[in-house]
C-alpha positions in Angstrom: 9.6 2.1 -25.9 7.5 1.4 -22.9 5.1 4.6 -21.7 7.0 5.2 -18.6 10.5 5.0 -19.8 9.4 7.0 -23.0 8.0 9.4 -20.2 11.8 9.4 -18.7 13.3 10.2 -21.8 11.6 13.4 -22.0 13.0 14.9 -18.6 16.6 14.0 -19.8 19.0 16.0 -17.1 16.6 16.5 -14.4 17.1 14.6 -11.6 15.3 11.6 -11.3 16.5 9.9 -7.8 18.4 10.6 -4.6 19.8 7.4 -3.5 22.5 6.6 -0.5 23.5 10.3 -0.5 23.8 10.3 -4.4 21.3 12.2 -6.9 21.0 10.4 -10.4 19.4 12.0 -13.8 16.5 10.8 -15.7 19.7 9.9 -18.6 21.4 7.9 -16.0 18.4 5.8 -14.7 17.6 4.8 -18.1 21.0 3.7 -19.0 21.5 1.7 -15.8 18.1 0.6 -16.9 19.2 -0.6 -20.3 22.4 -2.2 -18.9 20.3 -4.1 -16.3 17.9 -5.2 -19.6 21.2 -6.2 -21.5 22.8 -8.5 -19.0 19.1 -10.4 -18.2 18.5 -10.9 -21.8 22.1 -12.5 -22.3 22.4 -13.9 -26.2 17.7 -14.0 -26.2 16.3 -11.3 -28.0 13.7 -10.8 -25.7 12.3 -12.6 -22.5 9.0 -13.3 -23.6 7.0 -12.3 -20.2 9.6 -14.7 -18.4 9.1 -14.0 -15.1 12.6 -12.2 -13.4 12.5 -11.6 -9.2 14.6 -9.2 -7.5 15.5 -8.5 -3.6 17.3 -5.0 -3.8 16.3 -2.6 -1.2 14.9 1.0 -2.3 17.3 2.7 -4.0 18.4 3.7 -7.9 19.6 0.2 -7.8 16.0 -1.6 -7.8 14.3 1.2 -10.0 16.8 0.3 -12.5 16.2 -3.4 -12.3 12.7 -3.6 -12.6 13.1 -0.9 -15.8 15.6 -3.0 -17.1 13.5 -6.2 -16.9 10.6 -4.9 -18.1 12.6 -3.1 -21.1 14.3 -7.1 -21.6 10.4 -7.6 -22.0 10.5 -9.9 -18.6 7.7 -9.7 -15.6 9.4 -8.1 -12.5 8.7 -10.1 -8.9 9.8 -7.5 -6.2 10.7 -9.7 -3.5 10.0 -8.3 0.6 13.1 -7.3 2.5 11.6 -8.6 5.4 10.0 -11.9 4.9 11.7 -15.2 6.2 13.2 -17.6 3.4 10.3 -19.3 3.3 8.1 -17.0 2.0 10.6 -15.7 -0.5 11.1 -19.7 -1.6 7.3 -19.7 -2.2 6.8 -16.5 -4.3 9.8 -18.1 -6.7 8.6 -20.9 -6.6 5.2 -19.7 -7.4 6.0 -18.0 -10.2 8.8 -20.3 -11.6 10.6 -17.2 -11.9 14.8 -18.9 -13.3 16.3 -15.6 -12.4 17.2 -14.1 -9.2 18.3 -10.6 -8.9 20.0 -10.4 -5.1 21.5 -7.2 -3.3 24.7 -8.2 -1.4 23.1 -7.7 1.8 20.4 -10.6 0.8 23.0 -12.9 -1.3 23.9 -15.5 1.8 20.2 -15.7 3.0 19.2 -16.7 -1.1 22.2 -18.3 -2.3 20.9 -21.6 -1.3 18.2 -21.3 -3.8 20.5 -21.5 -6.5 20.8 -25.6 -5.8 17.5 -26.0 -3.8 15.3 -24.5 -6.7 17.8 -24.1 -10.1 17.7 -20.6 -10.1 19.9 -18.2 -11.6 21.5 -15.8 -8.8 22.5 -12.6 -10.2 24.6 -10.0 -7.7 22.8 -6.6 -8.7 25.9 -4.7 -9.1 27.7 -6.9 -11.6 24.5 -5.7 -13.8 25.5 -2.2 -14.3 28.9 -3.0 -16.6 29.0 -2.6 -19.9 27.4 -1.3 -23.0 23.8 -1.6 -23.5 22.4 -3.8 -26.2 19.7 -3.0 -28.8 16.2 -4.1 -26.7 12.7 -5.4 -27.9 9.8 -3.6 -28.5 7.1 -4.0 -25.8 3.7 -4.2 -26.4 1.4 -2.4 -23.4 -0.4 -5.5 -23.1 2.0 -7.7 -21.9 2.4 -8.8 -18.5 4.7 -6.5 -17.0 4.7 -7.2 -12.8 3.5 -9.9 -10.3 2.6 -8.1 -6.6 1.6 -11.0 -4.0 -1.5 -10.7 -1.8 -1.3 -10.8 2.1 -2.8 -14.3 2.3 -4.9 -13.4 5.0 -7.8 -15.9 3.9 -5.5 -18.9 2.0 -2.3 -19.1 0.8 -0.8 -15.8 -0.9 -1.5 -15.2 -4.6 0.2 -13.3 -7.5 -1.2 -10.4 -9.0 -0.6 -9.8 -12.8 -0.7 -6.2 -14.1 0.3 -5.2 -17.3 2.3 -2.3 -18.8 -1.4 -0.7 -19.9 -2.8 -1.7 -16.2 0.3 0.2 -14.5 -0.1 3.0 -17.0 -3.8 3.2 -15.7 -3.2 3.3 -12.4 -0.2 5.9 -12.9 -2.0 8.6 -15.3 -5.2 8.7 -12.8 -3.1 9.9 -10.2 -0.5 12.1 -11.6 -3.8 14.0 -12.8 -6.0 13.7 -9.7 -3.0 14.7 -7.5 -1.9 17.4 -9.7 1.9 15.7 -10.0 4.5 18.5 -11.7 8.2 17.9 -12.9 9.2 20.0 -9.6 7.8 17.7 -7.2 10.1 16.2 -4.9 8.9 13.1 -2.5 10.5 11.0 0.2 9.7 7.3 -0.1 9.8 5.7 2.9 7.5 2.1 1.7 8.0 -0.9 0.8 8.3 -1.5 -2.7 6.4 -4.9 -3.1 3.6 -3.0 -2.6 1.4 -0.5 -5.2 1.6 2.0 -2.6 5.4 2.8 -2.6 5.8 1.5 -6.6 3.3 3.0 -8.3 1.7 6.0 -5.8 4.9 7.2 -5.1 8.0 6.1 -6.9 6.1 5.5 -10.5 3.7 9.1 -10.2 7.0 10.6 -9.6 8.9 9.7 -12.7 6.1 9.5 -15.0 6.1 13.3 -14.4 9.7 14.2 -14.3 9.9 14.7 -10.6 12.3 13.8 -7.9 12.4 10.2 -5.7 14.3 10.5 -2.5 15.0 6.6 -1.3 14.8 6.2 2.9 14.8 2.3 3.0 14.3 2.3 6.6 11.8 3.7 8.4 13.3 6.6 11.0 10.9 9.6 12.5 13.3 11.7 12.9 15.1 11.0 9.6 11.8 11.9 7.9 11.2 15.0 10.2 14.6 16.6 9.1 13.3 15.9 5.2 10.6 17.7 6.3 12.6 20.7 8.4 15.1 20.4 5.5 12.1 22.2 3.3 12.5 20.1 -0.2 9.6 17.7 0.0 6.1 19.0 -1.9 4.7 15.5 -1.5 4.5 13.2 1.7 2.6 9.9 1.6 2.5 7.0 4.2 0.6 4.5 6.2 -1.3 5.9 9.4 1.5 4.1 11.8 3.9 6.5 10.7 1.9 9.2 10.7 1.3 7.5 14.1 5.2 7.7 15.1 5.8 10.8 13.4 2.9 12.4 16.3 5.1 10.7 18.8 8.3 12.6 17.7 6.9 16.1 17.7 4.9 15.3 20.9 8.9 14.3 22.7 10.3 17.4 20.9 11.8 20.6 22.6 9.0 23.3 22.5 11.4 25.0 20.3 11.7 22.4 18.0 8.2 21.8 17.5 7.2 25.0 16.2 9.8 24.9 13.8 9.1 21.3 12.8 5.0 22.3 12.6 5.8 25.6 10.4 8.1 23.2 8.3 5.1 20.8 7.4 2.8 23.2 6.5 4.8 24.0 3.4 4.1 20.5 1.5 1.2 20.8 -0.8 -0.1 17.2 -0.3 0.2 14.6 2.0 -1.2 11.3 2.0 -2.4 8.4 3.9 -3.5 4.7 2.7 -3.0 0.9 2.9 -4.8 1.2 6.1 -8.0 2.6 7.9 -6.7 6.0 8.9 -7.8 6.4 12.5 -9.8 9.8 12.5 -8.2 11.1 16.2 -4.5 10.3 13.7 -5.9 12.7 11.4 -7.3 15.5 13.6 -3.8 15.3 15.3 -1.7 15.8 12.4 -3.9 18.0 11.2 -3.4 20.4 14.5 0.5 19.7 14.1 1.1 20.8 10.7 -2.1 22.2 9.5 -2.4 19.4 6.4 -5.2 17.3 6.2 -4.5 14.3 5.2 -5.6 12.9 2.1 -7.0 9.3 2.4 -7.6 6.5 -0.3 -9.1 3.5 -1.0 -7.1 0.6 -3.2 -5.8 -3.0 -3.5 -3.3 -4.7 -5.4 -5.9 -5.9 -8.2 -6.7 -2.9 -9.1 -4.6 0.2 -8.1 -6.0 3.1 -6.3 -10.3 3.6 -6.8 -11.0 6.1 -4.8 -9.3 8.8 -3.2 -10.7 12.4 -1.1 -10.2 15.5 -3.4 -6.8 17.2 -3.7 -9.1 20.5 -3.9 -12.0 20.3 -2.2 -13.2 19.1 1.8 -11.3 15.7 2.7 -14.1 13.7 5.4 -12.2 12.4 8.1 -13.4 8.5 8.0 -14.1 8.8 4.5 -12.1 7.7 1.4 -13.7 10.0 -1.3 -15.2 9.4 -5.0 -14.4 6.8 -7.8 -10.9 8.2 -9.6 -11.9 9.3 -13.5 -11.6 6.3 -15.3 -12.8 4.0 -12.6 -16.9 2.4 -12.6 -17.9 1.4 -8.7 -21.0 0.1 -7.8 -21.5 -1.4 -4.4 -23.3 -4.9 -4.3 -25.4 -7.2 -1.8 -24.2 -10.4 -0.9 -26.4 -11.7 -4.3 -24.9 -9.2 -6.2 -27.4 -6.8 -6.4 -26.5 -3.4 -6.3 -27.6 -1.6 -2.9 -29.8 1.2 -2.9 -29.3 4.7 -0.8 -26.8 4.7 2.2 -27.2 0.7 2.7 -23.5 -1.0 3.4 -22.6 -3.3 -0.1 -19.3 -4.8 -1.1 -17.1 -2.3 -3.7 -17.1 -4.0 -7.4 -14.7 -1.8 -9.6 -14.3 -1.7 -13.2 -11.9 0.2 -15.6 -8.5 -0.1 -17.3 -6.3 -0.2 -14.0 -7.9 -3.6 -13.3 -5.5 -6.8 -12.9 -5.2 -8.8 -15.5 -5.6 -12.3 -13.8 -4.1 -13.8 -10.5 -1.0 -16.0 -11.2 -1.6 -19.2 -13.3 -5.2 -19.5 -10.5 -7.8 -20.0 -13.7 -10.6 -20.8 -11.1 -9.4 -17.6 -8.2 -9.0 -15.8 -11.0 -12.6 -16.4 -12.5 -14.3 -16.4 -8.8 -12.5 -12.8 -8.2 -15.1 -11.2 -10.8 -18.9 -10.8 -11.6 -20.5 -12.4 -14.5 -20.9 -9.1 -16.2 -17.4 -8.3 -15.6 -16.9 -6.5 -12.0 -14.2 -7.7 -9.5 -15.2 -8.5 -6.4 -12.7 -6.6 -4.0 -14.4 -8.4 -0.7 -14.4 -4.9 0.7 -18.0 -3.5 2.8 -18.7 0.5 1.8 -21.3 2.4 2.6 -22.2 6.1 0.3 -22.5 8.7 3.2 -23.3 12.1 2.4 -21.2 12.5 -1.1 -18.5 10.8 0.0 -17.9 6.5 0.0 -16.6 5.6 3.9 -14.7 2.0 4.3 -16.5 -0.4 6.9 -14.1 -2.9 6.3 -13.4 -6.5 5.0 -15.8 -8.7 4.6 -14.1 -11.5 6.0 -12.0 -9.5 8.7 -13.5 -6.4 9.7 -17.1 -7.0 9.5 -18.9 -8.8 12.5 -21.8 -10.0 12.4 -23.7 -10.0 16.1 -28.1 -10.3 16.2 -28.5 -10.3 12.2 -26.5 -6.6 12.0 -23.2 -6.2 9.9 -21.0 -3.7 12.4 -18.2 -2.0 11.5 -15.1 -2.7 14.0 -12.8 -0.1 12.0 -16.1 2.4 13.4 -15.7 1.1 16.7 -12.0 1.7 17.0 -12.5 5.1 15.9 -14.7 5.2 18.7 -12.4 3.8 21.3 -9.7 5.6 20.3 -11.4 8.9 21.2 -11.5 7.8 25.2 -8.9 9.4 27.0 -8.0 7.0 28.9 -7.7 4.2 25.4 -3.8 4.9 23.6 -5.0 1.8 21.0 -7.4 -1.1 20.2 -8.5 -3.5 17.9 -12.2 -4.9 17.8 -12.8 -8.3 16.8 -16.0 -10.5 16.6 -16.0 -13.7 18.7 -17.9 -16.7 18.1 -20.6 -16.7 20.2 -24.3 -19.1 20.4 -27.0 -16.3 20.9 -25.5 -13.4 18.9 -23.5 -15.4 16.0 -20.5 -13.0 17.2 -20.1 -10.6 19.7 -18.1 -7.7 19.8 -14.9 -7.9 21.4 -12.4 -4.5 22.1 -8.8 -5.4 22.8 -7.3 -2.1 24.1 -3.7 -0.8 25.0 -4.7 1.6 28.0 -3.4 4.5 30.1 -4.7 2.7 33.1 -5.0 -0.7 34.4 -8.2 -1.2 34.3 -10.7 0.8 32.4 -14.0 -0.4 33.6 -16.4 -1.3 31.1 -19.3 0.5 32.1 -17.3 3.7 31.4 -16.5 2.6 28.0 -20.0 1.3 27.0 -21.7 4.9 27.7 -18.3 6.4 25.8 -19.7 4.2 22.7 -23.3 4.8 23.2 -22.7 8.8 22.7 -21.3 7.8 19.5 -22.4 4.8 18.0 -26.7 2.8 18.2 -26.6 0.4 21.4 -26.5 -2.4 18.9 -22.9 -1.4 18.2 -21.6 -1.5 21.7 -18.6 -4.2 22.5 -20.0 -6.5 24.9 -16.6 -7.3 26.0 -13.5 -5.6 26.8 -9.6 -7.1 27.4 -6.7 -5.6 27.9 -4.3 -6.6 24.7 -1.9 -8.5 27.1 -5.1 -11.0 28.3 -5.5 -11.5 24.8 -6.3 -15.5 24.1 -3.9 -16.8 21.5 -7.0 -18.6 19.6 -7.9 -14.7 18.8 -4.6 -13.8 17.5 -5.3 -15.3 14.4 -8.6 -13.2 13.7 -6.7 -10.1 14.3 -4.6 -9.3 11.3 -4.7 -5.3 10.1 -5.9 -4.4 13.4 -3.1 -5.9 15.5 -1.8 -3.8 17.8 1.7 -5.5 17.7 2.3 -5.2 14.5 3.0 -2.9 11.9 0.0 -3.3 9.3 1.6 -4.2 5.8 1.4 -1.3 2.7 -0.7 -1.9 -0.5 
């Protein structure tokens, strides 16, 4: 039996998920699990890595599904609730995955499909009849799940893991975190991404613990989980920590001493799959007294790096390597950087990706000759602690022969009282290569600039200063491309 369902098997009558207003045992998730891996494997004895996709939202439904395919010995695809048909059409096609796996509420937008590509549709539902069969045995090796990258640079491309790689990348954090059996967390992500699979809803049942579903995002929803006192564990993206300020800030005075005294009582909360904004952080911290844990991973490779559970958190900072986990930080020749200089993060270790997708040459350009993938991300060592500058190809900007941080000048910004928001890009420019450019969501109409460069300069060298400032609604559409995780119009996507 596969490492996280023999894990399962051990916790028995606990309760494993809380799903549409219904609690289901560890006994019960397995068995849909194995009725799930009966109906995909049909009269095959085992589906030989055969690539299985699946649009359920977050619920007992899809953790059962992907168990079950990966128990049939199948790769799961999780599909995004959100994406156009499109995009879904691509990752099938992609992955010349045969069989669909479709939630009711997604079965008229893929049904097509079924003649356009020769897929098998399957309703989810009609999988949990019957008994279960006897299933394969499944070597940790095999390919077990294909995540796809944003596509930010070319088109999108599929990230294999294998049972021993999702092992990895569960083990490091149930023992970093300190994960019990008495845990309770509420998972509010998306789950095509590691951050909601494996940080939340995999760390959870690999250590007997409870996985409340929320498939839609609500503040206040989450604020009564919070109130209702049974979450230990909280992790998110900063925009909900974002919204969730914005809730308590509305609140009756009354309610927001008992919604502040409430969120003390977790032991752990979490951000990631974005630059946390340090003035995010300082809030929070002043409305529930947690500071927030922040992390540093990808899809490739699972989480690296991650601020000490005990210990001081640095706000702007992402922490040390996880045990188990070689980073170096390298030049642009591939030459590891000496002191505090800025280098791209290389990682090594057993949570590393096996390949990307049937991409031989991405696959091979994605690492080092001596065997280090390249994650394309710029870090910098800062007093014991690694901080983020950004990526290479988005976030660094590169004006008079310096490499400048626009996730540091956004920090910056945000600090003004009169900015609620920005994102800083670098414009081409003749002189300078690219100059600095601050998009900002005000309080005013007009901030002049002058006011805003001295704000900078008490902060940041004079070569760092944004030479240019726009209000977001000014902002040209042949820059909207360029500004991707930093948008201010759109939710950044979880990894």
């Amino acid at each position: 039996m596969l490492p996280l369902l023999q894990k399962a098997s051990e916790f028995e009558r606990r309760m494993a998920v809380v799903s549409d207003g219904r609690s289901y045992t560890y006994n019960e998730l397995l068995a849909g699990a194995r009725q799930v891996a009966t109906h995909l494997l049909g009269s095959s004895n085992d589906l030989k890595e055969a690539p299985v996709a699946f649009l359920v939202p977050p619920s007992y439904e899809y953790t059962a599904v992907a168990w079950g395919i990966w128990a049939a010995g199948g790769i799961a695809i999780p599909l995004c609730m959100l994406h156009p048909l499109p995009s879904l059409q691509y990752v099938i096609e992609d992955t010349g995955a045969r069989t669909l796996v479709v939630h009711p509420d997604y079965e008229g937008l893929l049904r097509p499909l079924e003649k356009t590509l020769g897929v098998r549709l399957l309703r989810v539902h009609e999988l949990f009849r019957g008994p279960a069969a006897t299933l394969p045995g499944i070597g940790r090796e095999r390919r077990a799940m294909i995540l796809y990258t944003s596509g930010t640079t070319s088109k999108p491309k599929g990230v294999v893991t294998t049972h021993a790689n999702i092992q990895a990348q569960i083990e490091v954090l149930v023992k970093a975190w300190e994960w019990e059996k008495d845990d309770y967390i509420l998972n509010i992500l998306p789950l095509h991404h590691v951050h909601g699979i494996i940080n939340v809803m995999s760390c959870a049942l690999w250590s007997g613990a409870c996985c409340e579903f929320m498939p839609k995002f609500d503040a206040g929803a989450v604020w009564g989980a919070i109130r209702a006192g049974r979450l230990s564990l909280f992790m998110a993206v900063p925009t909900i920590y974002y919204k969730l300020i914005e809730y308590w800030e509305a609140a009756p005075e009354t309610d927001k001493n008992v919604l502040s005294e409430a969120g003390k009582k977790l032991r752990l909360m979490v951000s990631g799959s974005a630059a946390l904004p340090v003035p995010v952080m300082e809030k929070w911290q002043r409305i529930t007294g947690q500071t927030l844990l922040e992390r540093y991973g990808m899809t490739e490779i699972g989480m690296a790096l991650s601020n000490p559970y005990r210990g001081e958190r640095r706000p702007g900072h992402v922490g040390q390597p996880l045990p188990g986990v070689a980073l170096r930080l390298a030049d642009s020749s591939g030459n590891p950087v000496k002191g505090g200089a800025p280098g791209e993060i290389q990682v090594k270790g057993p949570s590393v990706f096996k390949e990307y997708w049937q991409k031989e040459a991405a696959t091979k350009a994605a690492f080092t000759a001596d065997g280090w993938f390249r994650t394309g991300d710029i870090a910098q060592w800062d007093e014991g602690s690694y901080k983020i500058l950004g990526r290479d190809s988005v976030d660094i900007i590169k004006s008079g022969g310096y490499k400048i941080s626009a996730l540091e000048i956004e920090d910056v910004l945000r600090k003004h009282p009169d900015v609620l928001d920005c994102a800083v890009v670098g414009l081409p420019d003749e002189a300078w290569g690219e100059i600095v450019a601050a998009f900002l969501v005000s309080r005013k109409e007009v901030i002049p600039s002058e006011s805003l460069s001295e704000w900078v300069k008490n902060y940041l060298p004079a070569y760092k200063v944004p030479r240019r400032y726009q209000l977001v609604d000014e902002l040209p559409r042949n820059v909207l491309g360029k500004v991707t995780k930093n948008t201010l119009k759109e939710s950044p996507s979880p990894s």
